[in-house]
PLY file of the C-alpha trace (Angstrom):
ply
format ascii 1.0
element vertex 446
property float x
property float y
property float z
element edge 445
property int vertex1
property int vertex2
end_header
0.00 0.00 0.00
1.19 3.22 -0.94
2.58 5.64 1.58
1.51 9.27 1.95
3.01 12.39 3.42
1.21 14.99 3.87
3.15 18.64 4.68
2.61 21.83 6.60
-1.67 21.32 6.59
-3.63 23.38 8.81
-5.14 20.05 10.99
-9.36 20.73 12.13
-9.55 18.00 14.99
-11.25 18.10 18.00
-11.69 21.41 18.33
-8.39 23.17 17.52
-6.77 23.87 14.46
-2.95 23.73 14.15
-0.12 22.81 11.28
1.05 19.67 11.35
2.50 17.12 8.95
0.63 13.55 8.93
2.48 10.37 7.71
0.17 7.75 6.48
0.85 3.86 6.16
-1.08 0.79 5.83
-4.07 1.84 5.75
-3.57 3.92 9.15
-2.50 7.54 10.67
1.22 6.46 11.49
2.40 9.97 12.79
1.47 13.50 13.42
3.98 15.64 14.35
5.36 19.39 13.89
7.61 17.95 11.03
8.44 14.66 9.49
11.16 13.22 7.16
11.12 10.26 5.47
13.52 7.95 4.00
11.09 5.53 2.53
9.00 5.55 -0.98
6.53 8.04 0.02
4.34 10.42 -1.78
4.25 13.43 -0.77
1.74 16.13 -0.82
1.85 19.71 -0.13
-0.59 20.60 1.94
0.46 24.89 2.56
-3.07 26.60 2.74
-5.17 23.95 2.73
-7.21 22.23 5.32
-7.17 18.36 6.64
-10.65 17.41 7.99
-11.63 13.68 9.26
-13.43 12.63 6.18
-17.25 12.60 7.37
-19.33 10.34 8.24
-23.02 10.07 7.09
-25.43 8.05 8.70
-28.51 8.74 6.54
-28.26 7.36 2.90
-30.23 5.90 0.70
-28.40 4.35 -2.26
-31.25 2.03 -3.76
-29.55 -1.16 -4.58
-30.94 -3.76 -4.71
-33.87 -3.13 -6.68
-34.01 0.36 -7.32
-31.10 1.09 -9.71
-32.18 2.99 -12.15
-32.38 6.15 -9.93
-28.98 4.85 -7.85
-26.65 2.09 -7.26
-24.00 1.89 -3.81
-21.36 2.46 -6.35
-22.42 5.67 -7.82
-23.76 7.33 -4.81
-20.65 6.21 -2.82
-18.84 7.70 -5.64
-20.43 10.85 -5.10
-19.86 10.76 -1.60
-16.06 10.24 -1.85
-16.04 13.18 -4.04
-17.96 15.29 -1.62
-15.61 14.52 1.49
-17.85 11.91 2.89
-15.72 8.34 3.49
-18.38 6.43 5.37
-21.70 5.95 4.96
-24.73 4.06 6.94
-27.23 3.30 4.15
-31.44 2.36 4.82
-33.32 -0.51 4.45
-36.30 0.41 2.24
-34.27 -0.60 -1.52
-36.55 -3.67 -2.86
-36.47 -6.37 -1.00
-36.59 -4.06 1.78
-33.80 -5.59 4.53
-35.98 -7.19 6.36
-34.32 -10.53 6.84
-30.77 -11.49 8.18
-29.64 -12.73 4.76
-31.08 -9.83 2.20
-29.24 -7.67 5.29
-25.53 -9.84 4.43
-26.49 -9.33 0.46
-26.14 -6.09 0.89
-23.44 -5.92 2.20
-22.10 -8.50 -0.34
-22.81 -5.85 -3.06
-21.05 -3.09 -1.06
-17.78 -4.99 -0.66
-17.58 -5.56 -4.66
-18.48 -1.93 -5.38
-18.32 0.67 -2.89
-15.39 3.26 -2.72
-16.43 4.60 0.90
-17.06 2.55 4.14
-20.34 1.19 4.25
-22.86 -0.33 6.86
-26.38 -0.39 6.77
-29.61 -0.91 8.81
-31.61 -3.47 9.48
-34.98 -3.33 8.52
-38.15 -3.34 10.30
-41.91 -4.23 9.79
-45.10 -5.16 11.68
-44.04 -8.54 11.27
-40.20 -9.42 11.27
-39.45 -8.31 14.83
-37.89 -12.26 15.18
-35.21 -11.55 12.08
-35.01 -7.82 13.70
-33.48 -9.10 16.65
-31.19 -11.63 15.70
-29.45 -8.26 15.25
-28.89 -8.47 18.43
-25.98 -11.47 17.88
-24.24 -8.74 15.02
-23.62 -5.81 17.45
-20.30 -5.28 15.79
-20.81 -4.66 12.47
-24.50 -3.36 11.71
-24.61 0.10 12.48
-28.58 -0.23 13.86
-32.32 -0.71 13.59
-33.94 1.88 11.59
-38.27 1.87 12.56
-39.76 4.39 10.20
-42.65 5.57 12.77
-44.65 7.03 10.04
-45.43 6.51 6.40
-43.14 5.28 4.07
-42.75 2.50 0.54
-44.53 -0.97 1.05
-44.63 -2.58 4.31
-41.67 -0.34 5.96
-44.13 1.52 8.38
-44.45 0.13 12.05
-47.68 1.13 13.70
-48.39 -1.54 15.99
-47.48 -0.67 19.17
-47.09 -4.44 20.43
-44.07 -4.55 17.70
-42.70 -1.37 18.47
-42.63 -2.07 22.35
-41.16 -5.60 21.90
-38.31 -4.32 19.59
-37.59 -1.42 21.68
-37.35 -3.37 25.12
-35.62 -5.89 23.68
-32.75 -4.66 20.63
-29.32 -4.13 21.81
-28.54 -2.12 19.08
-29.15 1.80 18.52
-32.41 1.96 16.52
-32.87 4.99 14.35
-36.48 6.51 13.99
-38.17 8.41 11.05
-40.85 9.98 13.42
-43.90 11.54 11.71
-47.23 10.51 12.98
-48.89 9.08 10.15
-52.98 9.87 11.21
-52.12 13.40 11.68
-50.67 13.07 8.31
-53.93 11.28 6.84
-56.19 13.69 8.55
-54.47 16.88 7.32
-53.96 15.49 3.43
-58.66 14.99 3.28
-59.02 18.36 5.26
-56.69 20.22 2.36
-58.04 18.22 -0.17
-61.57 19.22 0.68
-61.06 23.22 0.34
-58.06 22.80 -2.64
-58.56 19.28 -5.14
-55.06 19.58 -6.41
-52.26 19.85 -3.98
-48.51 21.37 -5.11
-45.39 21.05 -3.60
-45.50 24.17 -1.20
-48.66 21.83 0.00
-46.09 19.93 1.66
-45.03 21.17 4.74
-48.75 21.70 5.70
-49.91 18.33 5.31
-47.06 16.78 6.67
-46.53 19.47 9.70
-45.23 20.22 13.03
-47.68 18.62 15.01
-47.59 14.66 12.98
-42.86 15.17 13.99
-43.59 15.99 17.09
-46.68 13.36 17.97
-44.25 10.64 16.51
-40.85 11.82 17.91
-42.36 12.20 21.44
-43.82 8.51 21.33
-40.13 7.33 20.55
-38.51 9.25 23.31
-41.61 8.17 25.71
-40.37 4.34 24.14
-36.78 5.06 24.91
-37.11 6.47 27.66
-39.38 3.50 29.42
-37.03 0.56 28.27
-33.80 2.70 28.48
-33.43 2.05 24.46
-30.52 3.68 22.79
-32.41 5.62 20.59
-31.60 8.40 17.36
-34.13 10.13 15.85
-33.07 11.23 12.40
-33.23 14.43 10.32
-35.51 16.37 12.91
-37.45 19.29 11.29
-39.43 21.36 13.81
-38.99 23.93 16.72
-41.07 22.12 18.56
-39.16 18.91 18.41
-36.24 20.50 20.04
-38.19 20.53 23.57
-37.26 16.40 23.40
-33.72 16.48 23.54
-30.31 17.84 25.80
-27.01 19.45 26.03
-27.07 18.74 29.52
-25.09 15.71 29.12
-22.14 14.91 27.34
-22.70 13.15 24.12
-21.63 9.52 25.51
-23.70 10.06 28.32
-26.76 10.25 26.31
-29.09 7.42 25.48
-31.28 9.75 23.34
-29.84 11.82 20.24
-30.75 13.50 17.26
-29.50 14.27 13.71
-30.46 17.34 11.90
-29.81 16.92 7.43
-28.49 19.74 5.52
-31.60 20.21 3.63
-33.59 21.38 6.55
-30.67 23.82 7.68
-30.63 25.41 4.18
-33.94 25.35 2.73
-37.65 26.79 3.75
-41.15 26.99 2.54
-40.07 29.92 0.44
-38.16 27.70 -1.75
-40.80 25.93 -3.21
-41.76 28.65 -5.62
-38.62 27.90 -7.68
-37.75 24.65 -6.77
-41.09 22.41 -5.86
-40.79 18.69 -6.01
-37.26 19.07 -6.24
-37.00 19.74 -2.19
-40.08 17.44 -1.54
-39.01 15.52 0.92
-39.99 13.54 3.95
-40.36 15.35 7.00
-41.22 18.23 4.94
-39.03 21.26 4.10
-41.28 23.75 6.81
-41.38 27.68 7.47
-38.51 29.84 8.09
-38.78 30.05 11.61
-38.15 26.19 12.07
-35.01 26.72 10.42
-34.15 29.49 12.75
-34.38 27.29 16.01
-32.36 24.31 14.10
-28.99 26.47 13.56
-28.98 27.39 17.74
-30.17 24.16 18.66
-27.06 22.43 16.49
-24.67 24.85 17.84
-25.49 24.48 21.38
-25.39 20.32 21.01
-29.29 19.42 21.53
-29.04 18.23 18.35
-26.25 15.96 17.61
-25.31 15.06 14.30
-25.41 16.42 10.83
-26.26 14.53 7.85
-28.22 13.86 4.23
-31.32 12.06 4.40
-29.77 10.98 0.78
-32.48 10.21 -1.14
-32.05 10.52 -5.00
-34.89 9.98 -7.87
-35.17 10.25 -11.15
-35.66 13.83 -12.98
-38.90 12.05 -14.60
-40.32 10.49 -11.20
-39.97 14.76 -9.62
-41.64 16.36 -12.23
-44.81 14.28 -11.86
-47.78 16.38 -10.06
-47.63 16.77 -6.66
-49.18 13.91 -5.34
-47.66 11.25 -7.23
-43.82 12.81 -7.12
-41.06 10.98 -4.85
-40.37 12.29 -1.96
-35.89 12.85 -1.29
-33.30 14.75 -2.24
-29.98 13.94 -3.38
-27.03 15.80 -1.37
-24.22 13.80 -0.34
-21.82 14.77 -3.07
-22.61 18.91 -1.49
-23.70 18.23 2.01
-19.62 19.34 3.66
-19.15 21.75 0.83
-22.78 23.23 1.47
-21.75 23.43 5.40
-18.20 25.16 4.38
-20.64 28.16 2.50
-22.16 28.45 6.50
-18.61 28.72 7.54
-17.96 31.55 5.26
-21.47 33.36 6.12
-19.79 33.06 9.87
-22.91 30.41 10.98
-20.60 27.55 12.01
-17.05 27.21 12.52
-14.75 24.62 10.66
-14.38 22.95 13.89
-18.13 22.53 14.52
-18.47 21.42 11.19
-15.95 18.87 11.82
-17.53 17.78 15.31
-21.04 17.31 14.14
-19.67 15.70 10.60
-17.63 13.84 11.78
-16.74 13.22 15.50
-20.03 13.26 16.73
-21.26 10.49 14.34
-18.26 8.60 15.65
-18.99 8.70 19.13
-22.93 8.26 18.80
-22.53 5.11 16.70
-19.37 3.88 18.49
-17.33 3.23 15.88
-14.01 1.75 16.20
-11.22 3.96 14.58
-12.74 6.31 12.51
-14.12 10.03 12.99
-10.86 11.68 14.16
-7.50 12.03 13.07
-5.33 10.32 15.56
-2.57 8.13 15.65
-3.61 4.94 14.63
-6.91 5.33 13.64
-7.99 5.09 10.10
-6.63 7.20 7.59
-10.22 8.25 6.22
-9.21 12.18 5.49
-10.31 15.00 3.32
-8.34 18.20 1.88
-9.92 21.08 1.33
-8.69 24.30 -0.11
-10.82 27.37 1.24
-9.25 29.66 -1.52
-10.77 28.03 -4.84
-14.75 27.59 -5.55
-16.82 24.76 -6.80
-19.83 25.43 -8.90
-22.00 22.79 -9.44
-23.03 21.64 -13.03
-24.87 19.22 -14.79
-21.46 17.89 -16.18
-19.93 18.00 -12.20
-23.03 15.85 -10.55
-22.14 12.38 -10.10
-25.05 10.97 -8.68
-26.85 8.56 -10.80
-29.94 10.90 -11.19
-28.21 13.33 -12.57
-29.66 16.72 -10.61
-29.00 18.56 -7.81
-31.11 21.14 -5.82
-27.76 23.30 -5.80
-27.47 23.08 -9.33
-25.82 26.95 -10.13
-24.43 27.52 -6.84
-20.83 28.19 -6.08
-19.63 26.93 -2.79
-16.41 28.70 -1.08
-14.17 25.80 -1.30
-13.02 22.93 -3.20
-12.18 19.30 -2.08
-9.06 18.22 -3.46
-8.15 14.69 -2.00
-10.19 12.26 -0.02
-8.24 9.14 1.12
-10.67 5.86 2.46
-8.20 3.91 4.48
-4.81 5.66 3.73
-5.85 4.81 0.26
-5.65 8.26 -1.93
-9.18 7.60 -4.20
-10.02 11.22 -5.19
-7.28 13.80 -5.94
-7.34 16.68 -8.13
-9.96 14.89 -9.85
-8.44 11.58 -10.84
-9.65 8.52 -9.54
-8.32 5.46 -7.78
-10.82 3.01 -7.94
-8.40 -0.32 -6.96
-9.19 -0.64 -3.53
-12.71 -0.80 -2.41
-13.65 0.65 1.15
-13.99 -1.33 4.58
-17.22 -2.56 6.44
-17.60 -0.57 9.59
-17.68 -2.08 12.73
-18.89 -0.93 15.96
-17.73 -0.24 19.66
-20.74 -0.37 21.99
0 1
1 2
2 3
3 4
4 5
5 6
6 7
7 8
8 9
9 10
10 11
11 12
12 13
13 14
14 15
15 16
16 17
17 18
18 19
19 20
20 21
21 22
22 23
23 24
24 25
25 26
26 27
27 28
28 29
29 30
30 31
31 32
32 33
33 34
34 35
35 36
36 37
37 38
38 39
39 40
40 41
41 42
42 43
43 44
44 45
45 46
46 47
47 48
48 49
49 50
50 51
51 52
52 53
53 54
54 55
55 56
56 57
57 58
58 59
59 60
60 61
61 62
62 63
63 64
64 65
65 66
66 67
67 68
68 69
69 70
70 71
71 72
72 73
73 74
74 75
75 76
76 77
77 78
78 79
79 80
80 81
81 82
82 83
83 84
84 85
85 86
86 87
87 88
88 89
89 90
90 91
91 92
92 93
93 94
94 95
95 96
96 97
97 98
98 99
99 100
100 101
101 102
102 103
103 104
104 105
105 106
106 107
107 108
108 109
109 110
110 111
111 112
112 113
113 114
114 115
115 116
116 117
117 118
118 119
119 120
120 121
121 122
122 123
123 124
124 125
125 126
126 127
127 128
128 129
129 130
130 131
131 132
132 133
133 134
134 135
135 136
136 137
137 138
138 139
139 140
140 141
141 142
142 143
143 144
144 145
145 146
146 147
147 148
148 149
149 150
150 151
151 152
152 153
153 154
154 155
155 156
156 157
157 158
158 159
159 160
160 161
161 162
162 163
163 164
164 165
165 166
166 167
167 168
168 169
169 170
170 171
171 172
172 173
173 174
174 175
175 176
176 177
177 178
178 179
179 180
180 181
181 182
182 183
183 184
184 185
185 186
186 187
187 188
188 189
189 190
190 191
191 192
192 193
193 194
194 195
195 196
196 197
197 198
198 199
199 200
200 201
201 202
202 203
203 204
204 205
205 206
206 207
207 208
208 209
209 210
210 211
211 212
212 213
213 214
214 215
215 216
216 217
217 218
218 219
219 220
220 221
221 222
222 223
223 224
224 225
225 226
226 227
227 228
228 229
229 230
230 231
231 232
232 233
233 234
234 235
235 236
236 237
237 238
238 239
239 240
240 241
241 242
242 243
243 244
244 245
245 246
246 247
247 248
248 249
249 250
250 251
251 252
252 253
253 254
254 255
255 256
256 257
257 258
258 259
259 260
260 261
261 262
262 263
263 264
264 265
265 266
266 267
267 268
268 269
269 270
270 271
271 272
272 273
273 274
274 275
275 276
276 277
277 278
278 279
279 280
280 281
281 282
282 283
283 284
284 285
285 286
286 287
287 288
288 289
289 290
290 291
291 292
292 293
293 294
294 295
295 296
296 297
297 298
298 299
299 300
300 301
301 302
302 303
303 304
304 305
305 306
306 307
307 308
308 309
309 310
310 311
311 312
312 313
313 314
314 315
315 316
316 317
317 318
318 319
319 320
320 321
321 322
322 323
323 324
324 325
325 326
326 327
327 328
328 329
329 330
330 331
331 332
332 333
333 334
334 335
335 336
336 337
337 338
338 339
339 340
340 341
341 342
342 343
343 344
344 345
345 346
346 347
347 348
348 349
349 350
350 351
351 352
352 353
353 354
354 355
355 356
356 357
357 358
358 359
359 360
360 361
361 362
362 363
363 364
364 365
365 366
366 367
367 368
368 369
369 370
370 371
371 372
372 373
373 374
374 375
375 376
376 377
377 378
378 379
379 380
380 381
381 382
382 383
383 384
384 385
385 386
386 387
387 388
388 389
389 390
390 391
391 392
392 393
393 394
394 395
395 396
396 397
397 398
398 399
399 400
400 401
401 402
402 403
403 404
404 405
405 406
406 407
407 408
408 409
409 410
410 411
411 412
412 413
413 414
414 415
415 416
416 417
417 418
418 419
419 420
420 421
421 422
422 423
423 424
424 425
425 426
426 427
427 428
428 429
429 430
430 431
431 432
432 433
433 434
434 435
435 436
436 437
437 438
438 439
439 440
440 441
441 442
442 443
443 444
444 445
């Protein structure tokens, strides 16, 4: 394996920033030091002016395969990903067969070891009916990242509304389960009211039928859940002001047994948006009002909520210009999401250490996983360079996701990645690819 030496970077780790050269071998983080020579074959990179971030970590993808692979496969999203600073990824269970069984879990997996350039783990999958394969989980603690329950609606059978399964499952899983929490009769109810007084619904629609009330009904049930059976719980990509009254910064983050992710989409985007962009930024919880927005960027800052990532979700052009109703819900944003957090950073929203901490250590530490998140001696060499001094602009001809759009299409970002190593291995620089060595299968420290 090739050797790397990287010199005179300005370092973002847990929560300082200093200049540093970093020696990488086998795979690994072998030094850091003020300076370092080398007798060895190495390669070596200049590094002057440019930042060296932990590459980050997202643990809300959907990639599609199996099943779905005409809007994505794990190869080209992951591909994306690399090229957007993200090295790992923990990818959903709702592709088709949905991952509802031990051994459609392991074929995923399968396919993600032949063809994935980023880490990879996924969820298992849960129904009203498969707690029994759910929690022979329980005997892969190690390497499955969690149990994702989507508490309100979502594709085929994925939605778990009977409250004998979702007490069983949560008294009894030893593994973090993640929750998509909308309340799916508030949901119902509000769709026939609005349908009654307006017969054809558009995007801006959206955040209206599914509101604040249906996230916060549903996200309160999994706390109560949590909270009763002492369940590890994470509730992903919360949307609302309201939902913020759930969750703490009174505790450090491994002290807590409840967290909470916030995606890019909802700290970017409001109900104003869908004038230009409408089924584009559908999406599930809904894109809301300003003011939600407003209470996410404190409530991030301050550590109630936990974690940032995608909600990945990518569809065909076709399937998002259908009418309202009948349009796919997700958004594709992995390839943007640390570039789009790096424009925040130059409005003076977040620092570059924040962004590094929510991206990236934080995900780390609430998952547990072994040797990855920071840049320390002996951990794994997962890294991204950034140069704050160029601009990307995203293009049709720059997009690498399989769909082939982006909700940022036309906007210049305030930085450019330039290298992204997966395991010491250099598979993005400058725009040339390395596509030899495929990434690792997380695995899990709990």
């Amino acid at each position: 394996m090739q050797k790397y030496l990287i010199k005179s970077i300005n370092v973002i780790n847990e929560g300082t920033i200093f200049t540093a050269d970093i020696l990488l071998s086998n795979g690994r983080i072998e030094k850091i030091a003020p300076s370092i020579s080398v007798t060895t074959d190495v390669t070596e990179i200049n590094g002057e002016g440019k930042y060296l971030l932990p590459g980050a970590i997202d643990d809300q993808v959907h990639f599609r395969e199996p099943g779905l692979t005409y809007k994505a496969t794990i190869y080209t999203e992951a591909k994306a990903a690399i090229a957007g600073g993200v090295t790992s990824f923990m990818e959903m269970p709702n592709t088709q067969p949905p991952a509802f069984t031990q051994q459609l879990l392991e074929d995923k997996y399968d396919i993600a070891a032949q063809t994935s350039l980023a880490n990879y783990s996924f969820y298992m999958g849960t129904s009203n009916d498969n707690t029994e394969e759910v929690l022979k989980t329980n005997d892969k603690k190690q390497d499955v990242c969690g149990i994702k329950i989507f508490m309100g609606s979502s594709t085929g059978n994925l939605l778990v509304d009977n409250y004998l399964t979702l007490g069983r499952i949560f008294s009894e899983s030893e593994l973090l389960i993640a929750t998509h929490c909308e309340e799916e009769a508030i949901i119902k109810q509000n769709l026939a009211e609005l349908k009654n007084i307006k017969p054809v619904l558009t995007a801006s629609d959206h955040p209206i039928i599914r509101n604040e009330d249906a996230c916060f009904e549903s996200s309160f049930k999994a706390v109560q859940l949590a909270k009763k059976y002492n369940t590890r719980l994470h509730i992903l990509h919360i949307s609302t002001e309201k939902e913020l009254q759930l969750f703490t910064n009174m505790l450090p983050l491994k002290d807590k047994r409840i967290t909470a992710e916030v995606c890019v989409h909802h700290l970017h985007f409001t109900s104003n948006d869908y004038d230009k962009l409408g089924n584009l930024i559908k999406c599930n919880p809904a894109i809301k009002a300003p003011h939600h927005k407003e209470a996410l960027w404190p409530a991030l800052l301050d550590d109630r909520l936990d974690v940032i990532a995608t909600d990945h979700a990518p569809h065909t052009w076709q399937e998002k210009q259908e009418p309202y109703e009948k349009a796919h819900a997700g958004i594709p944003l992995v390839q943007h999401s640390l570039l789009l957090m790096l424009y925040y950073y130059q409005q003076k929203k977040i620092s570059l250490e924040k962004i590094v901490q929510k991206m990236s250590h934080a995900v780390a530490d609430c998952f547990g996983i072994k040797d990855r998140g920071y840049i320390r001696e002996g951990y794994y060499a997962d890294m991204v360079i950034v140069d704050l001094n160029e601009t990307t602009t995203v293009q049709k001809n720059n997009i690498l996701y399989k769909c082939g759009w982006s909700p940022f299409e036309g906007m210049q970002f305030p930085a450019v990645i330039t290298h992204t190593f997966v395991n010491g291995n250099l598979v993005y620089g400058n725009g040339v690819w390395d596509e030899s060595v495929k990434g690792k299968r997380l695995f899990f420290d709990r």
